[in-house]
Structures are given as C-alpha cells and as structure tokens.
N, CA and C of each residue as an Amber inpcrd file, in Angstrom:
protein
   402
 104.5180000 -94.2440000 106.9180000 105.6720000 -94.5040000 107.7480000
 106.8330000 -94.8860000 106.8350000 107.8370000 -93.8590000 107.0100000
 108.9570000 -94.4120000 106.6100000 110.2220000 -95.0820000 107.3450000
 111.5010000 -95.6150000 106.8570000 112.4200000 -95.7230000 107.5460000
 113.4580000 -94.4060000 107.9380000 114.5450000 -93.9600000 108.4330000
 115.5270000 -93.4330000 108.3930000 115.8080000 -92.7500000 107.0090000
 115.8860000 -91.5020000 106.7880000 115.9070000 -90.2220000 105.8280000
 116.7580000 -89.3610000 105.6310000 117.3390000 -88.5900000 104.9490000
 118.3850000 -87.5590000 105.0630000 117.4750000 -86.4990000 105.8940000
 118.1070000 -85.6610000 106.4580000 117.8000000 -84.6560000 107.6090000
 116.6350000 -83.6800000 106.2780000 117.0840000 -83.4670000 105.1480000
 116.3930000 -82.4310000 104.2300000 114.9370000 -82.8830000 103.9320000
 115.4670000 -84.5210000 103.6630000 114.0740000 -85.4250000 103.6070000
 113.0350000 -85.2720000 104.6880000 113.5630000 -85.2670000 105.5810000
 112.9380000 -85.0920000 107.0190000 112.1280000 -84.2950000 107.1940000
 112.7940000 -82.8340000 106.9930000 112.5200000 -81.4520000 106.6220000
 111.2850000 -80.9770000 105.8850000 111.3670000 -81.5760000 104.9660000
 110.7430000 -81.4070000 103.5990000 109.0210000 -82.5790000 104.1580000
 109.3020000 -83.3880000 104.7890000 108.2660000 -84.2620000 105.1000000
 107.0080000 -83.6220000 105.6450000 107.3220000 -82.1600000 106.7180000
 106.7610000 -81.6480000 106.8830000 105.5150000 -80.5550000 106.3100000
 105.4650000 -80.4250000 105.0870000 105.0950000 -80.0900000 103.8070000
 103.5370000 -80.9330000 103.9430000 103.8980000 -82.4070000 104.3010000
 102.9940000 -83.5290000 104.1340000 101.5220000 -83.6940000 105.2890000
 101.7580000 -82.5240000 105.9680000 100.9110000 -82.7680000 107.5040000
 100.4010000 -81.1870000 108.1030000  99.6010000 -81.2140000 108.2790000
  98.8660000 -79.8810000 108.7880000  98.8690000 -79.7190000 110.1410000
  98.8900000 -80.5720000 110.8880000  98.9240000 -80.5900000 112.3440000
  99.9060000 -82.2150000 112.7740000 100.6330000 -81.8140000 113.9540000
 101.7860000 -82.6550000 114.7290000 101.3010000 -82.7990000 115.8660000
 100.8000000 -83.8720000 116.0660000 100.4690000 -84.0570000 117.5110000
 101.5920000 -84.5750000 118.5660000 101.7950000 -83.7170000 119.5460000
 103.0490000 -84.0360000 120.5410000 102.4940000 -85.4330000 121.2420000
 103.9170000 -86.3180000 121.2540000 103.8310000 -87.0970000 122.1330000
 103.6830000 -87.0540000 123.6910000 103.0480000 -87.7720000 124.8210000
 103.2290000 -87.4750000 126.0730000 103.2500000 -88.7220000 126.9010000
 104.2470000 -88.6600000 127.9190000 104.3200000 -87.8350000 128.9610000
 105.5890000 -87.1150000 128.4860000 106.7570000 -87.6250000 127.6840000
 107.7260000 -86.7340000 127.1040000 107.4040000 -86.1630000 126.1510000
 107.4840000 -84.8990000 125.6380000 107.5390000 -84.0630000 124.8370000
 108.3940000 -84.1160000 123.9060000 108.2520000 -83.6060000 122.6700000
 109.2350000 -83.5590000 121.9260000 110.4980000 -82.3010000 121.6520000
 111.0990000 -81.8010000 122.0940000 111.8600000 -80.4350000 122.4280000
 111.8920000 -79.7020000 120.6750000 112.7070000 -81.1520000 120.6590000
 113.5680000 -80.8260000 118.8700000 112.6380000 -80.5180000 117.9150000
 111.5150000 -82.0470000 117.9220000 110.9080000 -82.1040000 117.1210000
 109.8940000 -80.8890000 117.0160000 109.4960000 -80.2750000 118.1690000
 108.5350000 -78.9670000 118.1180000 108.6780000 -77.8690000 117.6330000
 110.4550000 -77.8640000 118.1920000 111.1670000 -75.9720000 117.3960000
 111.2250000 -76.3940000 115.6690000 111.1890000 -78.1730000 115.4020000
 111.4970000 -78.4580000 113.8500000 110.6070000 -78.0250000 113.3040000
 108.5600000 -78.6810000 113.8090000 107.7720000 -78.3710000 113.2210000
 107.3220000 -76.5300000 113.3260000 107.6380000 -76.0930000 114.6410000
 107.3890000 -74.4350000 114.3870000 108.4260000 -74.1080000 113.0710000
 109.5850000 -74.3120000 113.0530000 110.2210000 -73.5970000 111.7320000
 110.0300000 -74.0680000 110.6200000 109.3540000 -75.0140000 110.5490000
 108.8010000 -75.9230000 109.2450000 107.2430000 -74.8580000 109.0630000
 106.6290000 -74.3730000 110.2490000 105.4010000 -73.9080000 109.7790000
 104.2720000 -75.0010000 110.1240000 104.2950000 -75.8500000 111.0050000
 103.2070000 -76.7610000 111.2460000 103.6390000 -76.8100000 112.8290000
 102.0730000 -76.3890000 113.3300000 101.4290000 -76.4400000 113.9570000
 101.8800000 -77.8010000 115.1900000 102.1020000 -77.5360000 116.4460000
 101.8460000 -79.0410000 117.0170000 100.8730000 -78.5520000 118.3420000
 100.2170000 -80.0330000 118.5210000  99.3840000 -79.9770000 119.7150000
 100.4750000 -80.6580000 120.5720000 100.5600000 -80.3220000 121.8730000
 101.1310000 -80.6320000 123.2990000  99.8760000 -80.6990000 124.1100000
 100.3290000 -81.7830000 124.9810000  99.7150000 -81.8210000 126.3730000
 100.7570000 -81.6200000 127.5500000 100.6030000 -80.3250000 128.1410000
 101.2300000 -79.7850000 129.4550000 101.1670000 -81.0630000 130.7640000
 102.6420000 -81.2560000 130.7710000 102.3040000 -82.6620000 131.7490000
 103.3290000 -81.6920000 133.3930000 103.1290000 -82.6880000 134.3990000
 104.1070000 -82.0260000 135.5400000 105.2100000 -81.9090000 135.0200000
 105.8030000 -82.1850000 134.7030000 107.8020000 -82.5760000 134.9930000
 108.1270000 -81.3790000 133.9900000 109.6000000 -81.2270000 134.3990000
 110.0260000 -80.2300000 133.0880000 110.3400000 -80.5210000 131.6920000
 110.3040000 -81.9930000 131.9850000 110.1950000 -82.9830000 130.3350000
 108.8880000 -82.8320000 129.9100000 108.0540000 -83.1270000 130.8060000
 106.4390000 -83.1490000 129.7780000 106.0150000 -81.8240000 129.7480000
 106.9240000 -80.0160000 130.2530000 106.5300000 -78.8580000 129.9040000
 106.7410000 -78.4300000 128.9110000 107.6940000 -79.2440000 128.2120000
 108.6730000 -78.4470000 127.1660000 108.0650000 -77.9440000 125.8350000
 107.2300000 -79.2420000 125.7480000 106.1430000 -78.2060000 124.4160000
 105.8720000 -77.1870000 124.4290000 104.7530000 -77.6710000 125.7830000
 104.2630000 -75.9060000 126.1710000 104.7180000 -75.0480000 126.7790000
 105.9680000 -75.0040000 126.7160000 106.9430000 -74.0000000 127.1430000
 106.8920000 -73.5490000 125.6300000 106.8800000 -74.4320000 124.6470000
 107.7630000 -73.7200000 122.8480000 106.2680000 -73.1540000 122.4330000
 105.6130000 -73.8650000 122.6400000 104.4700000 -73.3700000 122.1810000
 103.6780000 -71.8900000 122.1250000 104.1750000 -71.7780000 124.0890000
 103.3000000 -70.8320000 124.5840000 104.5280000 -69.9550000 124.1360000
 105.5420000 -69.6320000 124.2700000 106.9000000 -68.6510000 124.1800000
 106.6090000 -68.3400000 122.3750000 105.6580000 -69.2830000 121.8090000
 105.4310000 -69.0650000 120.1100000 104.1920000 -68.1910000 119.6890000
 103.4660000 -67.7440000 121.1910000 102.2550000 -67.4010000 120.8570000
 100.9710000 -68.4880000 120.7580000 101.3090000 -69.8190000 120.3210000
 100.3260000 -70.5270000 120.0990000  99.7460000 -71.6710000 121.0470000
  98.9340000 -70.7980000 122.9350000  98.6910000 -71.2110000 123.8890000
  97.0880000 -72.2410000 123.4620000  96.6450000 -71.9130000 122.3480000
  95.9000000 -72.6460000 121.8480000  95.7160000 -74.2210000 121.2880000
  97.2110000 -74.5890000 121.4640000  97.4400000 -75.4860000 120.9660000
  98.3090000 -76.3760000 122.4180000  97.9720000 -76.0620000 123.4620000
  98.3390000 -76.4620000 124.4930000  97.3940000 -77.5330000 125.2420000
  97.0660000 -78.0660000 125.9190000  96.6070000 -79.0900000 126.1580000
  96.9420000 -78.9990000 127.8810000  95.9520000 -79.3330000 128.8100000
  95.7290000 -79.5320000 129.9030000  95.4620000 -80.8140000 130.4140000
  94.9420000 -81.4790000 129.9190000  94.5630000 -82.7120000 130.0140000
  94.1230000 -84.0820000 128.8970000  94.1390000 -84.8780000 129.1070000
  94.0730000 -86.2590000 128.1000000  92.8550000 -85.9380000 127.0160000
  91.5730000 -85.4930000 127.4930000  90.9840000 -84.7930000 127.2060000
  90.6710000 -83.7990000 126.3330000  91.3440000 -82.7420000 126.9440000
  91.3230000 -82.1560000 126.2950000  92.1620000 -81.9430000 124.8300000
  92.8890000 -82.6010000 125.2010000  94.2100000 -83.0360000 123.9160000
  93.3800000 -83.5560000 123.1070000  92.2850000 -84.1960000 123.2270000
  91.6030000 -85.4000000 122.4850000  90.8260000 -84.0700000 121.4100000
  89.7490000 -83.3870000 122.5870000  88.8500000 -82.0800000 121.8770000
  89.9840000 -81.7880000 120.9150000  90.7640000 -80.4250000 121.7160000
  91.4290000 -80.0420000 121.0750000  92.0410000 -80.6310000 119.2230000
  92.3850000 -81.6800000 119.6050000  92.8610000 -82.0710000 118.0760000
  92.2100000 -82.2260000 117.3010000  90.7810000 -82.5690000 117.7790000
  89.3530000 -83.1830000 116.6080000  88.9890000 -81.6200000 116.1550000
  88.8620000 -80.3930000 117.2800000  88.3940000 -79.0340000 117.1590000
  89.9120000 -78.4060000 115.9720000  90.7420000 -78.1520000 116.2000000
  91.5330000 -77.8160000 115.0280000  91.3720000 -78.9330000 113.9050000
  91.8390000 -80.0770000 113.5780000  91.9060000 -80.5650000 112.9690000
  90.5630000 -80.7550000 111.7080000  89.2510000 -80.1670000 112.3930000
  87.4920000 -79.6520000 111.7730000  87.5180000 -78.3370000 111.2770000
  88.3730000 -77.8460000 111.6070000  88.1160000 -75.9570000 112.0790000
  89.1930000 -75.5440000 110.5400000  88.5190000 -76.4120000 109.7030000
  89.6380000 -76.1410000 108.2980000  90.3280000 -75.2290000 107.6200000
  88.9870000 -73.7190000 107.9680000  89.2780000 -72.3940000 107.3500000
  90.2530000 -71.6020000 108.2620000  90.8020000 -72.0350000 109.5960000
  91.8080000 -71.8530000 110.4540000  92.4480000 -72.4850000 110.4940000
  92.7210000 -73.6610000 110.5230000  94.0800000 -74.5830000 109.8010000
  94.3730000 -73.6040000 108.5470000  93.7410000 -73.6020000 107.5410000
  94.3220000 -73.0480000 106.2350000  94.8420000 -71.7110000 106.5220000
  93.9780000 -70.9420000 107.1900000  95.0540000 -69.5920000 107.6840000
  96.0910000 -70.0580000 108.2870000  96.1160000 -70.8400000 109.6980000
  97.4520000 -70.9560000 110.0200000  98.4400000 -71.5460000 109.2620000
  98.2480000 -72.2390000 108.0190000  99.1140000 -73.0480000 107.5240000
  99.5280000 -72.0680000 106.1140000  98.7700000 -70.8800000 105.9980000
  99.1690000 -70.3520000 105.0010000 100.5930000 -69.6060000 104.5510000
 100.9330000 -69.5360000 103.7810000 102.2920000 -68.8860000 103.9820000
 103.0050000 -67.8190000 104.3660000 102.1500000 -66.9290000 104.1580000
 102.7650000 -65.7100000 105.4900000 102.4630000 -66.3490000 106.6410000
 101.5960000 -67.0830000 106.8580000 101.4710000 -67.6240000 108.5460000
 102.6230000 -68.3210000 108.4890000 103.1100000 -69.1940000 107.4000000
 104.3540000 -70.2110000 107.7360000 105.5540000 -69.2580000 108.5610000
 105.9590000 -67.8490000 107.6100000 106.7580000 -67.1150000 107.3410000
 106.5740000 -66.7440000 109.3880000 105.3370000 -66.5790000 109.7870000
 105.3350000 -65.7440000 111.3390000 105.9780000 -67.0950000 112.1770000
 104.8510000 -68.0770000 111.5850000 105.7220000 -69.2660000 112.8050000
 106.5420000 -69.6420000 112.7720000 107.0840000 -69.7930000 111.1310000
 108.4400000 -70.3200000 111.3210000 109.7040000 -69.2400000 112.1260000
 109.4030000 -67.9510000 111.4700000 110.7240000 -67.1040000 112.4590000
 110.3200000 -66.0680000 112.9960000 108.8400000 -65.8370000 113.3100000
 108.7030000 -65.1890000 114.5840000 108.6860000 -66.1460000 115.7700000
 108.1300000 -66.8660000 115.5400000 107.6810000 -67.5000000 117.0140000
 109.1190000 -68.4030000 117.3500000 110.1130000 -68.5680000 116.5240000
 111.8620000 -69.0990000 116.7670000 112.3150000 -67.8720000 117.6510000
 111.9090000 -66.2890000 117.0260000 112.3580000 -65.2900000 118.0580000
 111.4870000 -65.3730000 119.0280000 110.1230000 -65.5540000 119.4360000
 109.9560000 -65.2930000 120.9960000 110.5070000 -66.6500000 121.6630000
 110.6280000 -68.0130000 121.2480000 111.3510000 -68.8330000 121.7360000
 112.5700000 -68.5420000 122.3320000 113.5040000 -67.8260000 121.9090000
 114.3840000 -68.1600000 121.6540000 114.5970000 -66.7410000 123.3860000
 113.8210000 -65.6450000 122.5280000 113.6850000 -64.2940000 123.7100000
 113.1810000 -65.1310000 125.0810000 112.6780000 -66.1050000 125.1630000
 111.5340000 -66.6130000 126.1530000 112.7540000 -66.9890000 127.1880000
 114.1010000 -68.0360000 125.9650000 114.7890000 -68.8830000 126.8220000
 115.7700000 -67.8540000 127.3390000 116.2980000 -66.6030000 126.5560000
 117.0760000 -65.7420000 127.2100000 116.5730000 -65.0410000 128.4430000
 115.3650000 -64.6180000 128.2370000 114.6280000 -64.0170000 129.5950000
 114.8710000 -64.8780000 130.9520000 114.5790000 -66.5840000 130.5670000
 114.9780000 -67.1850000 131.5350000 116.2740000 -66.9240000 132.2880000
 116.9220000 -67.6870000 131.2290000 118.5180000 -67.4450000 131.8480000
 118.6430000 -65.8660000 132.5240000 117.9400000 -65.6370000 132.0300000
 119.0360000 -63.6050000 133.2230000 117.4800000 -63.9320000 134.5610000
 116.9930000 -64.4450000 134.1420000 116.3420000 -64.5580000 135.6900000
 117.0160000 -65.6980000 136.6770000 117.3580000 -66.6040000 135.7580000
 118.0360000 -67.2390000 136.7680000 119.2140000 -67.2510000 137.2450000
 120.1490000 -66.3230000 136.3560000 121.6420000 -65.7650000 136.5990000
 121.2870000 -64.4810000 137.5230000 120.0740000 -64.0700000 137.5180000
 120.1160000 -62.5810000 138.2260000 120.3540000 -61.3020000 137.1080000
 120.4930000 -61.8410000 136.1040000 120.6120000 -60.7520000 135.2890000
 119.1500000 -59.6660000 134.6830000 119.3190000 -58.6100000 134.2010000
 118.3780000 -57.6410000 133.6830000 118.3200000 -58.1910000 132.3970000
 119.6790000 -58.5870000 131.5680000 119.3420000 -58.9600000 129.9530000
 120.2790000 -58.0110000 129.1990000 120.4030000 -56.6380000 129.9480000
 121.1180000 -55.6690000 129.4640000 122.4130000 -56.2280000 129.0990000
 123.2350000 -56.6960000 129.7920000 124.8570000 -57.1100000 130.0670000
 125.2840000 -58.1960000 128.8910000 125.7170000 -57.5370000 128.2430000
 126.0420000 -58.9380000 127.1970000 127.2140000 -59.7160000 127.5720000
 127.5260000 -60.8490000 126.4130000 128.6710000 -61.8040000 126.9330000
 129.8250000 -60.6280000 126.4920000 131.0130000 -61.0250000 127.3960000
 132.1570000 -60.1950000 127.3450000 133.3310000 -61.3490000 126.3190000
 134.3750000 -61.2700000 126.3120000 135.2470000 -62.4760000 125.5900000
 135.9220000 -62.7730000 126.9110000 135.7980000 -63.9150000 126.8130000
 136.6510000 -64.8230000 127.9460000 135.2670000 -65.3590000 129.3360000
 134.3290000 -64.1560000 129.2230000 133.5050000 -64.5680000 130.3130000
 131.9230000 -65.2030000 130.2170000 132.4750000 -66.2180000 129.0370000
 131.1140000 -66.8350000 128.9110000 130.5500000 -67.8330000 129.8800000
C-alpha cells in the first residue's frame, strides 16, 4: 500500500499484479478500462444496479465473461480458480495477450458503448456526427 502517486506511477503499478479484483456493490468504471489497457485482468461481481453492472458490462463488451461473477460465491471460486490456474494466468498475462486486452478489448468496449447509444437514440450506427449537430 502506497500513498497518492503520479498518474504514470499509477500506471506502471500495474506491472506489479496479475489479477484485480473488482470492488462490490460499486464497481470500478475507471479503474477496469485502466486495468484492461494496462493488460491485467479484473474479476467483477455482476450486482443489480447500473453501478454494480459496470464491470461486467467492460468486461463482457472485452470478451472476458469469465471473469464475471454472479454471486459472493462465486467471486470467491472464481478468484482462488484463476488465481491456481497459473499456466492461464501466464497466457493471459502474456504479451501479445497484453497487446489483445489492452486495445482490442478498449475497441469492443468502446463498439459495445456506441452500439448502445444508436439503440437508444434509435439510430442504425450508420449516420455519423455532422458539425454543429452533436
């Protein structure tokens, strides 16, 4: 445990940890898209509200529904089962794996949240922003 860090420090901390376990009943939004583009892994537990979805909203939109969590429980398995499962940690943590999670799974995030929005504007996705009509 440290105190307060430069943002790079921060960054770079991630280097230090193989797996991030999400906090709950709030989720961490920031901290999840930080550790996907850092390349580490987080466990979430899927809670009701749209605060305690948000992991597993980043998660699942990342490909990595495996790391989702249903219950107290299972959050518990789950973390002891990856956190044992070493020769799959080390693949996922390897560096072309860093290279997929860090900026593939930022693009299906990112595709996940645009898909939203034109469903909830009514849009197809086709129509881009015009100037003046954002």
């Amino acid at each position: 445990m440290s105190g307060p860090v430069p943002r790079e420090s921060y960054l770079a901390a991630h280097a230090e940890v193989d797996i991030i376990l999400d906090t709950f009943p709030f989720t961490g939004g920031t901290t999840t898209c930080e550790a996907l583009w850092m390349g580490v892994p987080t466990l979430t537990l899927a809670g009701d509200t749209m605060l305690a979805r948000q992991g597993a909203s980043l998660l699942t939109c990342a490909g990595l529904t495996d790391w989702v969590a249903d219950s107290e429980e299972d959050y518990m398995n789950r973390a002891i089962r990856h956190a044992t499962n070493l020769s799959s940690l080390a693949e996922l943590l390897d560096y072309g794996s860093k290279c997929c999670i860090a900026h593939y799974s930022m693009l299906l995030v990112l595709r996940g949240i645009w898909k939203m929005h034109c469903w909830i504007c009514g849009s197809n996705g086709a129509v881009g922003y015009e100037r003046g009509n954002v």
